[in-house]
CHARMM internal coordinates of N, CA and C (Angstrom, degrees):
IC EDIT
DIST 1 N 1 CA 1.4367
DIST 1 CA 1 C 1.5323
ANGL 1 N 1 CA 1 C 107.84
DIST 1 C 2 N 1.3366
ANGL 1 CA 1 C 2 N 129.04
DIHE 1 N 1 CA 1 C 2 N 121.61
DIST 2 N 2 CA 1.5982
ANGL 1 C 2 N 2 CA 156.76
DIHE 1 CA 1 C 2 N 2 CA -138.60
DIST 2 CA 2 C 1.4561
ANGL 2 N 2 CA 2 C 87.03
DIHE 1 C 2 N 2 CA 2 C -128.56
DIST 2 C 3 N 1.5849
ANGL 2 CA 2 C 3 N 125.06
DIHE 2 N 2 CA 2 C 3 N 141.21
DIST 3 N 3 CA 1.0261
ANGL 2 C 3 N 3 CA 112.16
DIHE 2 CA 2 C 3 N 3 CA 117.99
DIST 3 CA 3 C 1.6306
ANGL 3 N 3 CA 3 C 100.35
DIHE 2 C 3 N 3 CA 3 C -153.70
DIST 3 C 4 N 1.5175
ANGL 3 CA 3 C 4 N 113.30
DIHE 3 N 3 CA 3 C 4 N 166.82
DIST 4 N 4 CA 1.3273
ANGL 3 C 4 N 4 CA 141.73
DIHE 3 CA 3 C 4 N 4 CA -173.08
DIST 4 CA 4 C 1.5575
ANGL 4 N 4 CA 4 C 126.31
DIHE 3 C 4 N 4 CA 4 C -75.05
DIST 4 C 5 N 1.2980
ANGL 4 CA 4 C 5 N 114.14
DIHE 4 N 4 CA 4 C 5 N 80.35
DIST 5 N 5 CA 1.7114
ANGL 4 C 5 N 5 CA 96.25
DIHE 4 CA 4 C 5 N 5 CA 172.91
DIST 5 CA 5 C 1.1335
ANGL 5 N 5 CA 5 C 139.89
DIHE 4 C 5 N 5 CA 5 C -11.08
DIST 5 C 6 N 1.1123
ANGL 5 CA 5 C 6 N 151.64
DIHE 5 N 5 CA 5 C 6 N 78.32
DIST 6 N 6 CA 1.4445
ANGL 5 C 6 N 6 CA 128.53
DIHE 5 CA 5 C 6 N 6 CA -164.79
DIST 6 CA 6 C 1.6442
ANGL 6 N 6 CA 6 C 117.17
DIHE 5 C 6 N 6 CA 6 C -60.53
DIST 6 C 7 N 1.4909
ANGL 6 CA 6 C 7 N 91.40
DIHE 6 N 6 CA 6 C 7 N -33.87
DIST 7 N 7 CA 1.9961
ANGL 6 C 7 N 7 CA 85.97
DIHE 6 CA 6 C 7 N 7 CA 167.53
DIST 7 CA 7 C 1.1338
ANGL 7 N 7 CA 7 C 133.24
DIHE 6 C 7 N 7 CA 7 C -76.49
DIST 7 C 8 N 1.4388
ANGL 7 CA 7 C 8 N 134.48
DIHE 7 N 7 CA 7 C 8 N -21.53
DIST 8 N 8 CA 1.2118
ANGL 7 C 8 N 8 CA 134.36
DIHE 7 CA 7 C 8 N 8 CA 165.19
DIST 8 CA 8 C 1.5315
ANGL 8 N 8 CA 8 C 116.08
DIHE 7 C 8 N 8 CA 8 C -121.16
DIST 8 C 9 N 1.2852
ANGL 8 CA 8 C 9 N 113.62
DIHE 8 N 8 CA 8 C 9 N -17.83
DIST 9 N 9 CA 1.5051
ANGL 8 C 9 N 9 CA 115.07
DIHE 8 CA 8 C 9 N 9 CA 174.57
DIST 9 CA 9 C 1.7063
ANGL 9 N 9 CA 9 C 128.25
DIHE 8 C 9 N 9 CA 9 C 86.72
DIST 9 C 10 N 1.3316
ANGL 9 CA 9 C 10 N 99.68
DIHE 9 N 9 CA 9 C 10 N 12.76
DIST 10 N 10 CA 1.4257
ANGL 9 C 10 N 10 CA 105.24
DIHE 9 CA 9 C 10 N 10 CA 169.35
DIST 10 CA 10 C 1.6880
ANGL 10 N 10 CA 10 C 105.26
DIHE 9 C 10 N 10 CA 10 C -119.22
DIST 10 C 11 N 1.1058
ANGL 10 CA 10 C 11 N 88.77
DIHE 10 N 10 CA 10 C 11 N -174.57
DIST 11 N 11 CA 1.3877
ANGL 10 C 11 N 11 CA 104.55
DIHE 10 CA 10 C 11 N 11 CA -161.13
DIST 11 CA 11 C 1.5247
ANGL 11 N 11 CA 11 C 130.75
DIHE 10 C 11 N 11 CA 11 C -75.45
DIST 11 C 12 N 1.5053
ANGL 11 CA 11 C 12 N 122.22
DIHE 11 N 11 CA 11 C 12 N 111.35
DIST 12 N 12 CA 1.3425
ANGL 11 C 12 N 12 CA 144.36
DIHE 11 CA 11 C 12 N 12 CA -177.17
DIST 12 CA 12 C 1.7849
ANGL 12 N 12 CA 12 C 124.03
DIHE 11 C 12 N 12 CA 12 C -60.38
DIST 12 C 13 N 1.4421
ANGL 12 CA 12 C 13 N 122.90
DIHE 12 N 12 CA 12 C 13 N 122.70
DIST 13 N 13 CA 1.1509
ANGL 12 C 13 N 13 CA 97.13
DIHE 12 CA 12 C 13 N 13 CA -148.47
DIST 13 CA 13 C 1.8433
ANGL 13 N 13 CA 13 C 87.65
DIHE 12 C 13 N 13 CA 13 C -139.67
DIST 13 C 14 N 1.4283
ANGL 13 CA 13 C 14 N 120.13
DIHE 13 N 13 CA 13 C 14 N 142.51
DIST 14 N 14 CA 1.3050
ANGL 13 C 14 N 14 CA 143.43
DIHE 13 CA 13 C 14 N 14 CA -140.91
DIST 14 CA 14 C 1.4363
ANGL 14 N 14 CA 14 C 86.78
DIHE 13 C 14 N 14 CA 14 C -70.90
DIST 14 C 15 N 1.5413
ANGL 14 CA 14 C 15 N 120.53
DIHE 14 N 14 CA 14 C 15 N 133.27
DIST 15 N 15 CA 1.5450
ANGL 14 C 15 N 15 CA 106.27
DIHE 14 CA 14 C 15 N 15 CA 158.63
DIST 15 CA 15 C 1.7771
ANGL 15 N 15 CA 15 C 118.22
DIHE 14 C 15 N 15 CA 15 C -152.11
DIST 15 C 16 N 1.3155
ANGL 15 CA 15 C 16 N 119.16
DIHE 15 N 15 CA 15 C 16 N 150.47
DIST 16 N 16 CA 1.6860
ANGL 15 C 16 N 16 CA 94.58
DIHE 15 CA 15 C 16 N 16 CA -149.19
DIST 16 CA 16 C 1.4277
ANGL 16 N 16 CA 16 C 84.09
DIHE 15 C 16 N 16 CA 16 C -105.84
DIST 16 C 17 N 1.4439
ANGL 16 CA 16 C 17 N 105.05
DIHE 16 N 16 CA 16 C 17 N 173.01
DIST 17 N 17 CA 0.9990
ANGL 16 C 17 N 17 CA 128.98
DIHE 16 CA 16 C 17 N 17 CA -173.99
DIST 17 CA 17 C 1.8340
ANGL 17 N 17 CA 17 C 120.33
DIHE 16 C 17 N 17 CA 17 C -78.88
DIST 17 C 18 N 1.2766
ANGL 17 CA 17 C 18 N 121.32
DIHE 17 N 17 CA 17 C 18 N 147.74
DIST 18 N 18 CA 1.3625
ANGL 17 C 18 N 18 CA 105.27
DIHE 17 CA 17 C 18 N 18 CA -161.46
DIST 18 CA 18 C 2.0138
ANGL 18 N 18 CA 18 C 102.99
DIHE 17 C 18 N 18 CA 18 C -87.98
DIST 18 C 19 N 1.3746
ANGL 18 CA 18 C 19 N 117.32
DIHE 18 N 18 CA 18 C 19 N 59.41
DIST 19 N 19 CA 1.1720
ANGL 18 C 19 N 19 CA 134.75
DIHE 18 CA 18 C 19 N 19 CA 161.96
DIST 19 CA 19 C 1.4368
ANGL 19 N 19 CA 19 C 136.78
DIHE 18 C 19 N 19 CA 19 C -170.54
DIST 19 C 20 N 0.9128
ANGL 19 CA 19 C 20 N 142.59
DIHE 19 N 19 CA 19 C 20 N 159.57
DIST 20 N 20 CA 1.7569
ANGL 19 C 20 N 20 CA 126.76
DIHE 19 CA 19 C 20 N 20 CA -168.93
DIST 20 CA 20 C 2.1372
ANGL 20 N 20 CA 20 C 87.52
DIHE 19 C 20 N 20 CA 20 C -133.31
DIST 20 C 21 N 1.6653
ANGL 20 CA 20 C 21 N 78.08
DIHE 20 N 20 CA 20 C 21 N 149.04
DIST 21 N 21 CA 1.6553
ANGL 20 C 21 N 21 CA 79.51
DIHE 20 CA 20 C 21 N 21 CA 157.41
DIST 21 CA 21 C 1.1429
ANGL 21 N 21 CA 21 C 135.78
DIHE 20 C 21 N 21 CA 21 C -121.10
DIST 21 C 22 N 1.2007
ANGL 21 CA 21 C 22 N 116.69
DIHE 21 N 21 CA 21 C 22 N 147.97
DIST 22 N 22 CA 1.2262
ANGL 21 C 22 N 22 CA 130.95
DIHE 21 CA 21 C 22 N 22 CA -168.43
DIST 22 CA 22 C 1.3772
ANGL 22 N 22 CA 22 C 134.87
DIHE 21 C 22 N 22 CA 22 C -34.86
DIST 22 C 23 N 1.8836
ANGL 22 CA 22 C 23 N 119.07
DIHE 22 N 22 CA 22 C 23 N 15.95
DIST 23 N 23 CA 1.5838
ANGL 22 C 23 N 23 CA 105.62
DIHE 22 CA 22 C 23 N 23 CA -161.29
DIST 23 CA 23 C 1.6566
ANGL 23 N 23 CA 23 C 106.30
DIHE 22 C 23 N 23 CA 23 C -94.01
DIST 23 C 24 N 1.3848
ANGL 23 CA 23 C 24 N 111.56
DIHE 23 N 23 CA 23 C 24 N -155.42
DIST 24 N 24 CA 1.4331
ANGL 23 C 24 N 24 CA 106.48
DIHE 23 CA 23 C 24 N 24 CA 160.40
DIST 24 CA 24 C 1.5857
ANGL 24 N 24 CA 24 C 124.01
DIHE 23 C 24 N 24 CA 24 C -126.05
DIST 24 C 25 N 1.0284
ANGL 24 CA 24 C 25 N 133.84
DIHE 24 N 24 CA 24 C 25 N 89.59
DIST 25 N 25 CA 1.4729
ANGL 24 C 25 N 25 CA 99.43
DIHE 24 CA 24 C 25 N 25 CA 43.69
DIST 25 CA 25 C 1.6068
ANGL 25 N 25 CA 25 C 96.25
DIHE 24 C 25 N 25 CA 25 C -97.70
DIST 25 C 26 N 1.5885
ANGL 25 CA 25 C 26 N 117.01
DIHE 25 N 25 CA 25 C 26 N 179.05
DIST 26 N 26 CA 1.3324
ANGL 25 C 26 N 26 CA 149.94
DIHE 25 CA 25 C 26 N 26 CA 162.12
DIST 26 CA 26 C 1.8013
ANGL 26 N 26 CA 26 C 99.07
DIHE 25 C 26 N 26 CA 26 C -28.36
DIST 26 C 27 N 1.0679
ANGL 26 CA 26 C 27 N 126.43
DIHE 26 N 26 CA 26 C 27 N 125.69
DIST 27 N 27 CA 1.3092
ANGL 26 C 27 N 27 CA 118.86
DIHE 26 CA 26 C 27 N 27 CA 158.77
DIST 27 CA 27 C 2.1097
ANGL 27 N 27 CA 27 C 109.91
DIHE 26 C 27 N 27 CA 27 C -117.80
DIST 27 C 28 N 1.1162
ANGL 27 CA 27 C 28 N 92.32
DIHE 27 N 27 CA 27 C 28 N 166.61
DIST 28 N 28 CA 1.6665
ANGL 27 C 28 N 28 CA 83.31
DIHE 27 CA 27 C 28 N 28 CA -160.02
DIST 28 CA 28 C 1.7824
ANGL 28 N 28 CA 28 C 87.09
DIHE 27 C 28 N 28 CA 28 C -158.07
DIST 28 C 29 N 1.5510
ANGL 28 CA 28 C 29 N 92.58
DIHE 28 N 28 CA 28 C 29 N 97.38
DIST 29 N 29 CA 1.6308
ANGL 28 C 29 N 29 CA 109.00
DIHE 28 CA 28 C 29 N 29 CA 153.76
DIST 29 CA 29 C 1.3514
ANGL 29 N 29 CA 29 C 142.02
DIHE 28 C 29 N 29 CA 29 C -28.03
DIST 29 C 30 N 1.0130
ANGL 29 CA 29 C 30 N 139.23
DIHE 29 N 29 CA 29 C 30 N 140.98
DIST 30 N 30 CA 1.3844
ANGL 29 C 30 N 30 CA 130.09
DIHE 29 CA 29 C 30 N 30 CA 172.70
DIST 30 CA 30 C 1.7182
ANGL 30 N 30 CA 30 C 109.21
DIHE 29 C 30 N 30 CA 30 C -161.68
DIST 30 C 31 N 1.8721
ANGL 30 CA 30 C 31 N 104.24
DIHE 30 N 30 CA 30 C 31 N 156.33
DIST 31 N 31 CA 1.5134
ANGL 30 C 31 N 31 CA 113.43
DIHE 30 CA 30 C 31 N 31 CA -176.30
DIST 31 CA 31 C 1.4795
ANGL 31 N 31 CA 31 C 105.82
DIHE 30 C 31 N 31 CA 31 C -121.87
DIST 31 C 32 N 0.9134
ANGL 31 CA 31 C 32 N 106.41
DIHE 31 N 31 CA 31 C 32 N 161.59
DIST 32 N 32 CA 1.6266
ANGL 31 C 32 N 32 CA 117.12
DIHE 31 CA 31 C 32 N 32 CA 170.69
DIST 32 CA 32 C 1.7717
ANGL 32 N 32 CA 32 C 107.10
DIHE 31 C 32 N 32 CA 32 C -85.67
DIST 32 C 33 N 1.2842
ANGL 32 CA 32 C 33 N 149.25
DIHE 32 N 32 CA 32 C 33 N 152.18
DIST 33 N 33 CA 1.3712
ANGL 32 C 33 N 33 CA 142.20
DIHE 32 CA 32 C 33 N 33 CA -85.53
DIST 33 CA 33 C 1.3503
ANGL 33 N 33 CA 33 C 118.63
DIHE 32 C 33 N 33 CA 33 C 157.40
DIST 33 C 34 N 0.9066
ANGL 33 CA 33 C 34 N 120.86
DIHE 33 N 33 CA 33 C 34 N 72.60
DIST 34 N 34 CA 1.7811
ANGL 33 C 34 N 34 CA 129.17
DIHE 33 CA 33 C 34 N 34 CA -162.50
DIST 34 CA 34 C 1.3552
ANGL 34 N 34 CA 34 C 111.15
DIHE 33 C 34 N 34 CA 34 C -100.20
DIST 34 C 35 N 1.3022
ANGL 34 CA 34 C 35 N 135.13
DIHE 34 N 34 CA 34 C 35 N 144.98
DIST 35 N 35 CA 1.5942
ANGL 34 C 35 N 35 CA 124.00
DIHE 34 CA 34 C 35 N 35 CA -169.83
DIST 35 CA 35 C 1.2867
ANGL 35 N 35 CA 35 C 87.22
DIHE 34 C 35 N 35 CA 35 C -86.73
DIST 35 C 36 N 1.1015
ANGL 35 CA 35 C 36 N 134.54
DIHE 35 N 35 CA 35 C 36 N -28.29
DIST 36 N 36 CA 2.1607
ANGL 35 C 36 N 36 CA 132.12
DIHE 35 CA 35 C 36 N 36 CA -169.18
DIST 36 CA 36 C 1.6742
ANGL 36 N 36 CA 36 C 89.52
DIHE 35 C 36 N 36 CA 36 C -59.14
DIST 36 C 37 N 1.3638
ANGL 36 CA 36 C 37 N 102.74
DIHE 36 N 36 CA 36 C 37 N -40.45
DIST 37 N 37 CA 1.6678
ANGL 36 C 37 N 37 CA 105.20
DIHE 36 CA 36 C 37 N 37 CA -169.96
DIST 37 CA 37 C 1.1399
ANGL 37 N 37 CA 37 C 127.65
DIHE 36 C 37 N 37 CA 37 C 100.99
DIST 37 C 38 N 1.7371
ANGL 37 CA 37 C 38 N 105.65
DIHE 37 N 37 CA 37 C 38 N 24.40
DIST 38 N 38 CA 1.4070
ANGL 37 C 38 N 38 CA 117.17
DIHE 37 CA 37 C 38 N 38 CA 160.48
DIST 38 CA 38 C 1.5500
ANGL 38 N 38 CA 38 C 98.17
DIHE 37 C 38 N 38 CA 38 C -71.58
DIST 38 C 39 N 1.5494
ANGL 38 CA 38 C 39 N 90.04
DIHE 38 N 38 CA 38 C 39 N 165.45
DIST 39 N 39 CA 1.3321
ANGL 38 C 39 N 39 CA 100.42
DIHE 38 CA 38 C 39 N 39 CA 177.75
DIST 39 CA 39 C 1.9221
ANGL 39 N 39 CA 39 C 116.69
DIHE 38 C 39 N 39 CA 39 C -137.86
DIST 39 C 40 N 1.1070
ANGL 39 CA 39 C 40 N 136.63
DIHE 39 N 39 CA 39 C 40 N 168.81
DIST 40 N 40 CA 1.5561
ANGL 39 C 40 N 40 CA 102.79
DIHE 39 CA 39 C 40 N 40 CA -178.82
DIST 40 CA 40 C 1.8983
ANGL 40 N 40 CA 40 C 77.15
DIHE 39 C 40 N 40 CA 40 C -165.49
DIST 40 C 41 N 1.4692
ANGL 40 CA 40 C 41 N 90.14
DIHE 40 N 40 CA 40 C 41 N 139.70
DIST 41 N 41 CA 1.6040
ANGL 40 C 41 N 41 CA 104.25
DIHE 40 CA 40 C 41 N 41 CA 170.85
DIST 41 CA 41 C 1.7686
ANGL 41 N 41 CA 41 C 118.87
DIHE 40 C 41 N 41 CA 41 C -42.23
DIST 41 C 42 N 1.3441
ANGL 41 CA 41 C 42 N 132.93
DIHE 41 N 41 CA 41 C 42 N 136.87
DIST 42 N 42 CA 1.5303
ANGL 41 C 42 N 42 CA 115.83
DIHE 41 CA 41 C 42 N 42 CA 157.59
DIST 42 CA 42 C 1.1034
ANGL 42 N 42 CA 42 C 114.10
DIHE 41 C 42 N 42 CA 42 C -99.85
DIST 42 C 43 N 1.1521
ANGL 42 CA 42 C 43 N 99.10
DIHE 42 N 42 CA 42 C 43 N -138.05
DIST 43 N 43 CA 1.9831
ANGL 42 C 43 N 43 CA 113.69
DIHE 42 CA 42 C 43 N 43 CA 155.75
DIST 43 CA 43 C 1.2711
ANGL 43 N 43 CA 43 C 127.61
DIHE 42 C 43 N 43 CA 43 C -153.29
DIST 43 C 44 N 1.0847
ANGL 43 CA 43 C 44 N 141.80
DIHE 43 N 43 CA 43 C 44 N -121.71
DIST 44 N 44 CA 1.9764
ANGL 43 C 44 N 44 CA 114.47
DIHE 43 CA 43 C 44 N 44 CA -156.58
DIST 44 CA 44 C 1.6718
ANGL 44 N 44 CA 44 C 81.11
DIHE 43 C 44 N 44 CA 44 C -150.06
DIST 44 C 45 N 1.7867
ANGL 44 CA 44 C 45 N 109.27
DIHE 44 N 44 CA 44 C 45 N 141.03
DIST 45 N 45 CA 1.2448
ANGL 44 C 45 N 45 CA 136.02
DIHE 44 CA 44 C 45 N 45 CA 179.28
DIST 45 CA 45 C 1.7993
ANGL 45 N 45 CA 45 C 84.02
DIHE 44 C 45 N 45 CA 45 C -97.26
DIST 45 C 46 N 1.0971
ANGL 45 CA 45 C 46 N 88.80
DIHE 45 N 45 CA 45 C 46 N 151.15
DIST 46 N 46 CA 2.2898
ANGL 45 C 46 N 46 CA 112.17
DIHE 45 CA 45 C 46 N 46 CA 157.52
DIST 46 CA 46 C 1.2218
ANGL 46 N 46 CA 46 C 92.48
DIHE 45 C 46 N 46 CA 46 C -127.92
DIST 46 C 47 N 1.3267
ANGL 46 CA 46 C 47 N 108.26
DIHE 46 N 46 CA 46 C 47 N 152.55
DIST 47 N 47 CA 1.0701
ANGL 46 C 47 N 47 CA 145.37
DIHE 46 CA 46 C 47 N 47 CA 156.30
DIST 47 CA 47 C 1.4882
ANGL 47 N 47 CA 47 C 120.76
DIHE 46 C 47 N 47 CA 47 C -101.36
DIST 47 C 48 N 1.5470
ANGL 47 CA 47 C 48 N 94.74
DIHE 47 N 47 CA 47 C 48 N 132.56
DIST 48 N 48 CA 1.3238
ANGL 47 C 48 N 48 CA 89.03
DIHE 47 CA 47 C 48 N 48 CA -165.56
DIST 48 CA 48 C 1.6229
ANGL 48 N 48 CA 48 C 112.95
DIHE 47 C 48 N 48 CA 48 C -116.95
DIST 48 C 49 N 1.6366
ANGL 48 CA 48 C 49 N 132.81
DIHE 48 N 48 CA 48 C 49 N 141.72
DIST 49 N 49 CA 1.4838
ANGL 48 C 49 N 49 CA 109.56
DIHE 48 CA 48 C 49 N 49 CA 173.71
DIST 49 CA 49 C 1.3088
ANGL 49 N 49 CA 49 C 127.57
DIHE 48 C 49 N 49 CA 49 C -91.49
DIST 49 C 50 N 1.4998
ANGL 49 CA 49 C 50 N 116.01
DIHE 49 N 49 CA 49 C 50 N 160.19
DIST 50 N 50 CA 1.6108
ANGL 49 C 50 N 50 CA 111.82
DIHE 49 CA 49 C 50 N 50 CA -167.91
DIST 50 CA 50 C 1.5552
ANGL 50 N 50 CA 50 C 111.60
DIHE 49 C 50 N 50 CA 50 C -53.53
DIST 50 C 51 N 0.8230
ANGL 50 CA 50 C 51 N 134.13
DIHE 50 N 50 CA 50 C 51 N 20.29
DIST 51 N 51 CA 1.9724
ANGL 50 C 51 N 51 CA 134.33
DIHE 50 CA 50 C 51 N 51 CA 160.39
DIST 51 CA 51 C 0.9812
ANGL 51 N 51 CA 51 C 82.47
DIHE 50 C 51 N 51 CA 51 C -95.22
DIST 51 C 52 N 1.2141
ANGL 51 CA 51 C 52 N 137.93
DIHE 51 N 51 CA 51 C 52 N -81.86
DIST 52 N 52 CA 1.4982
ANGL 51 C 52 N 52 CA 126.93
DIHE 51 CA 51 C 52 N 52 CA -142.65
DIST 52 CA 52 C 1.2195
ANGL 52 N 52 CA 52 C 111.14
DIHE 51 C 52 N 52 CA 52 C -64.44
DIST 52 C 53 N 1.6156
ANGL 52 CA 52 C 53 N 124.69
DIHE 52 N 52 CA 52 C 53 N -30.23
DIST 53 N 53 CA 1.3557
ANGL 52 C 53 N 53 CA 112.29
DIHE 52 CA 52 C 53 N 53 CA 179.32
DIST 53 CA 53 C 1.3729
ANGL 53 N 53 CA 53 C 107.08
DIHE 52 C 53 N 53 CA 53 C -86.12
DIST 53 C 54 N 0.9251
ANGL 53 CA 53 C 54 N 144.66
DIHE 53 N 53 CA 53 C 54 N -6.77
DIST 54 N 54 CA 1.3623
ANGL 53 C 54 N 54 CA 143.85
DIHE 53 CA 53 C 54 N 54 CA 158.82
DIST 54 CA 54 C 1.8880
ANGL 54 N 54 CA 54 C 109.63
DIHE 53 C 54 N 54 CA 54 C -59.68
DIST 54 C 55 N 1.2151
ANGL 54 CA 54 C 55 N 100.35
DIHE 54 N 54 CA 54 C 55 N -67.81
DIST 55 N 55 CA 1.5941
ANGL 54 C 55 N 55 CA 100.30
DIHE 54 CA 54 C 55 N 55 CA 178.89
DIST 55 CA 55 C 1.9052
ANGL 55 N 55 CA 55 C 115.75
DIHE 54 C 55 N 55 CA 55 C -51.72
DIST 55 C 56 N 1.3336
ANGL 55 CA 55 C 56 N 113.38
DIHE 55 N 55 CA 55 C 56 N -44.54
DIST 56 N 56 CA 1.7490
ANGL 55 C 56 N 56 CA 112.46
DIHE 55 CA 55 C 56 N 56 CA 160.59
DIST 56 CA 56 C 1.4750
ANGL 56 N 56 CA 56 C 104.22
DIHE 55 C 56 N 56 CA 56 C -29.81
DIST 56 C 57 N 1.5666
ANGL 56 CA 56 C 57 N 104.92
DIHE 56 N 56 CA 56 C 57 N -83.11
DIST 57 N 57 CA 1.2869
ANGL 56 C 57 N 57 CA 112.96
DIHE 56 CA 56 C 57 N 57 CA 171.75
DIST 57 CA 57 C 1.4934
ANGL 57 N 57 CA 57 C 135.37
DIHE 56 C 57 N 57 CA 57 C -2.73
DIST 57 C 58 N 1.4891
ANGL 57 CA 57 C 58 N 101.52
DIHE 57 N 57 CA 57 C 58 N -74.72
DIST 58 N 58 CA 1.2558
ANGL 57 C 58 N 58 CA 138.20
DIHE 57 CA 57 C 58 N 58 CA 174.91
DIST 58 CA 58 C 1.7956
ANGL 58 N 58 CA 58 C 92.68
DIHE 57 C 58 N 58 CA 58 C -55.64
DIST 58 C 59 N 0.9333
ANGL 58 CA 58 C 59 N 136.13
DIHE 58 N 58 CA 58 C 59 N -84.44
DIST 59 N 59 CA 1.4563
ANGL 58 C 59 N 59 CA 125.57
DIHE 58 CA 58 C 59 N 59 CA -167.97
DIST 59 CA 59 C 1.6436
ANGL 59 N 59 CA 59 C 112.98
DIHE 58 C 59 N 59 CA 59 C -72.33
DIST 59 C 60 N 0.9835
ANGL 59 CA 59 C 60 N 115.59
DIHE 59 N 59 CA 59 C 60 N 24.44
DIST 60 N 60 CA 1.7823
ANGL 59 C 60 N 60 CA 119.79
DIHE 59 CA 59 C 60 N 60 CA 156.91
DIST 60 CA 60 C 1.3523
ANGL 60 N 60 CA 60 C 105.19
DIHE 59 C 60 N 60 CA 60 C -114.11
DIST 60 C 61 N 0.8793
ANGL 60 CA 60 C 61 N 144.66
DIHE 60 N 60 CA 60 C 61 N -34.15
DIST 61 N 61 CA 1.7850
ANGL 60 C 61 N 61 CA 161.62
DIHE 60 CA 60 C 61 N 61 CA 154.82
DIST 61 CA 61 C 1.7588
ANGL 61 N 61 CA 61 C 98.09
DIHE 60 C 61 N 61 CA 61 C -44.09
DIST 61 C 62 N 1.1023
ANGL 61 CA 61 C 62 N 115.65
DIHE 61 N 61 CA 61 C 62 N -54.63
DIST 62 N 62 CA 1.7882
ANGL 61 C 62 N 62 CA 128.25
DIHE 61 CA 61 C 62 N 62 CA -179.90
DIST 62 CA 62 C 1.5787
ANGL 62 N 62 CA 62 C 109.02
DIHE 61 C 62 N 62 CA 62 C -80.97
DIST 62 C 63 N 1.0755
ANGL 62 CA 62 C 63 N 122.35
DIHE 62 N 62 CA 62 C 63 N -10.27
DIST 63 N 63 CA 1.6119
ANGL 62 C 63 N 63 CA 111.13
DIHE 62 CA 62 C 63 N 63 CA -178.44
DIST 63 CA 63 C 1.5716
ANGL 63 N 63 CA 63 C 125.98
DIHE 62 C 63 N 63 CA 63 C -40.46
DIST 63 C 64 N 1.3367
ANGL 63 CA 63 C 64 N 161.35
DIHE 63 N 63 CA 63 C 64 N 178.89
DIST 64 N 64 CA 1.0357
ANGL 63 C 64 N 64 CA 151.17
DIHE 63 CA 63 C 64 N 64 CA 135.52
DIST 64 CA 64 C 1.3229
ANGL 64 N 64 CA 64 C 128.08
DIHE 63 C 64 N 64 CA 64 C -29.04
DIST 64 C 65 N 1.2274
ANGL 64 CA 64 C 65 N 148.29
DIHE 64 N 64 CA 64 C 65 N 118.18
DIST 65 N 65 CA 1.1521
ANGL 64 C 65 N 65 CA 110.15
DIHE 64 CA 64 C 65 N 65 CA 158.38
DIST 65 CA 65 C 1.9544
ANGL 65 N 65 CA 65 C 103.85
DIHE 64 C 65 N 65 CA 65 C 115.52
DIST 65 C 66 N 1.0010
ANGL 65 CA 65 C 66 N 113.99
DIHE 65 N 65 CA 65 C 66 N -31.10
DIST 66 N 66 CA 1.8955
ANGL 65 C 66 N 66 CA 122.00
DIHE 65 CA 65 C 66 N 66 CA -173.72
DIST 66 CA 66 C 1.4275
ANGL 66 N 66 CA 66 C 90.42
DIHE 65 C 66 N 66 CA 66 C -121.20
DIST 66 C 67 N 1.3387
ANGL 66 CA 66 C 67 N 91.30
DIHE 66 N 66 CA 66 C 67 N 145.34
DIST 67 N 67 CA 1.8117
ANGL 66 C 67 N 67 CA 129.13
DIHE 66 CA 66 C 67 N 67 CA -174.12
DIST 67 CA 67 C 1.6213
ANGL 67 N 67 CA 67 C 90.07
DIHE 66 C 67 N 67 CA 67 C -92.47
END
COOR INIT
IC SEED 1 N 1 CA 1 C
IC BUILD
């Protein structure tokens, strides 16, 4: 995931916020990050634990239709 400064025009780069909140799982904020020093709202990463990423897994593997 890319995106474009609009003030100087190079390249914007993911950066989280210096706190996470408290749910379950953990979700943990982040902004987009310009060395000029624009800055631009993001939105929030989860974290996920190895059950859960196993079960994702497991139902993309099971879809309709795929062997």
């Amino acid at each position: 995931m890319l995106k474009v400064c609009p003030k100087c025009g190079k390249k914007m780069i993911k950066r989280y916020e210096d706190y996470i909140l408290p749910t379950n799982p953990p979700q943990y904020p982040w902004y987009w990050w310009c060395g000029c020093g624009h800055t631009e709202r993001g939105e929030i990463d989860e974290v996920r634990n190895i059950e859960q990423i196993y079960r994702l897994l497991w139902r993309e593997v099971n879809k309709e239709g795929r062997l």
